[in-house]
C-alpha positions as CSV (number, residue, x, y, z in Angstrom):
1,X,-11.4,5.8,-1.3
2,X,-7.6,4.9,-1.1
3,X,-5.1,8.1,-0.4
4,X,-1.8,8.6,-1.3
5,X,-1.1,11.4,0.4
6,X,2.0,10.7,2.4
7,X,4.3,12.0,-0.3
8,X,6.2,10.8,-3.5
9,X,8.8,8.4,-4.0
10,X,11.2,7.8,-6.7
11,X,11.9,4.4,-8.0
12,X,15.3,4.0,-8.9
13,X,17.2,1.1,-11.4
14,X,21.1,-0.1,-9.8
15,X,23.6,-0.8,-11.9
16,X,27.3,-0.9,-12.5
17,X,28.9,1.8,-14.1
18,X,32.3,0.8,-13.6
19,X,34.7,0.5,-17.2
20,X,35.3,-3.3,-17.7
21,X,37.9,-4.4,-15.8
22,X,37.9,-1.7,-13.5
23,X,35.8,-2.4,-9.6
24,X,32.2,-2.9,-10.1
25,X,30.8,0.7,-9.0
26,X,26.8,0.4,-8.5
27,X,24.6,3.7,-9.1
28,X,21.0,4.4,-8.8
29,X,19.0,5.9,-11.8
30,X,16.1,7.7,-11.0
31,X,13.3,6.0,-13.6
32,X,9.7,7.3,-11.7
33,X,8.1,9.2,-9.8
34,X,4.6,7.9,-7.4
35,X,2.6,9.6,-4.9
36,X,2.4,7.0,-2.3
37,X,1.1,6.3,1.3
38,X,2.3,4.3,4.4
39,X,0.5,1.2,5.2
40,X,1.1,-0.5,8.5
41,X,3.3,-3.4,8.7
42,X,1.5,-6.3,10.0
43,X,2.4,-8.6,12.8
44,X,2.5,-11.6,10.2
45,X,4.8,-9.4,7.7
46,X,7.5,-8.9,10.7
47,X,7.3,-12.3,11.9
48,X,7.7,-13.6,8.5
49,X,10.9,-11.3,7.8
50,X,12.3,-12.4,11.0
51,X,12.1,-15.6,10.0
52,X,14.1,-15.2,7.8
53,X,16.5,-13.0,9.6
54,X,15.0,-9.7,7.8
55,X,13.5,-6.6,8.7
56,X,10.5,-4.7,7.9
57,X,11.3,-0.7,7.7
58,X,8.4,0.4,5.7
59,X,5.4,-0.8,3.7
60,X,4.0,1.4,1.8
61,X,1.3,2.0,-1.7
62,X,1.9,3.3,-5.0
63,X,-0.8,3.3,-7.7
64,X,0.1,0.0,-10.0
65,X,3.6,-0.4,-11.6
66,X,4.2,-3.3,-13.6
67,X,8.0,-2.2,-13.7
68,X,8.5,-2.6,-9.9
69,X,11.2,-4.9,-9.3
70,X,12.8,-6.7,-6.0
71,X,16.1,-5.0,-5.7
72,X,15.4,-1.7,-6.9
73,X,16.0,1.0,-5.0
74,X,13.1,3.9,-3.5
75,X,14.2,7.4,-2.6
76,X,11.8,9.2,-0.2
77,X,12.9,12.2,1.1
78,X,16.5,11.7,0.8
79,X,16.1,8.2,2.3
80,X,17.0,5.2,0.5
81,X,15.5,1.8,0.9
82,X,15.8,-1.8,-1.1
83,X,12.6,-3.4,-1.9
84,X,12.0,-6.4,-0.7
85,X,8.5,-7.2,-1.9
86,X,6.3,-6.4,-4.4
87,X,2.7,-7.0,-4.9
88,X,0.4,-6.4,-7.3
89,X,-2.9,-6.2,-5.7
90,X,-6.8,-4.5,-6.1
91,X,-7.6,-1.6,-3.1
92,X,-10.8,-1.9,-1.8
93,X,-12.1,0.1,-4.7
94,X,-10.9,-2.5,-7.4
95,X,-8.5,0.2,-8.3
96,X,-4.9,-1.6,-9.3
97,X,-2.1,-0.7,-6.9
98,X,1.5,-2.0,-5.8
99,X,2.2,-2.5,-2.0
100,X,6.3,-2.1,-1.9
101,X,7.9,-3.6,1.3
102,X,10.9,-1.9,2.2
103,X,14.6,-1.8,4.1
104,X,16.3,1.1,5.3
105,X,19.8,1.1,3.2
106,X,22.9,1.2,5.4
107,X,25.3,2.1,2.5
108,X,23.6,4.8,0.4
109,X,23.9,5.1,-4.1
110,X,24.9,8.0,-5.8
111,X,21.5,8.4,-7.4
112,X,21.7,10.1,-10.9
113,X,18.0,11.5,-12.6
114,X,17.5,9.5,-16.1
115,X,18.5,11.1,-19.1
């Protein structure tokens, strides 16, 4: 039996707010919340990020969401991190869930809730 029982996490859409012709200004938008747990990062996960001059912060499972994108943005406990990777798989149960590979953001969004 799978547990998510690490916490929640918010999945959050980027995008530029800025007027037209004023300096592109990027902001998060909360879109949903998961329960999720931490999965460890394998050896062959880190060696394959380093290979491509990456890093590995966090891997971690959400039940499945088909609207999980590269790019986006997850907020966990006031943390933010890119994803990197997404992967739609089956858990041992043949339940569906994401796996979401994740970087610790240096430079940090103004995240808004969605309206």
């Amino acid at each position: 039996m799978m547990t998510l029982d690490t916490g929640t996490l918010w999945l959050c859409t980027v995008a530029n707010t800025a007027e037209p012709g004023e300096m592109p200004r990027e902001q998060a938008t909360r879109t949903t919340e998961h329960f999720f747990g931490d999965r460890a990062v394998g050896y062959g996960r880190q060696y394959a990020a380093k290979g491509v001059n990456e890093q590995v912060d966090r891997l971690v499972r959400i039940w499945w969401e088909p609207g999980a994108r590269i790019g986006m943005v997850a907020e966990i406990d006031g943390e933010q991190y890119r994803i990197d990777n997404v992967q739609h798989l089956l858990d041992d149960d043949g339940l569906q869930v994401t796996d979401l590979t994740l970087r610790r953001l240096d430079t940090l969004y103004d995240i808004t809730d969605k309206t």
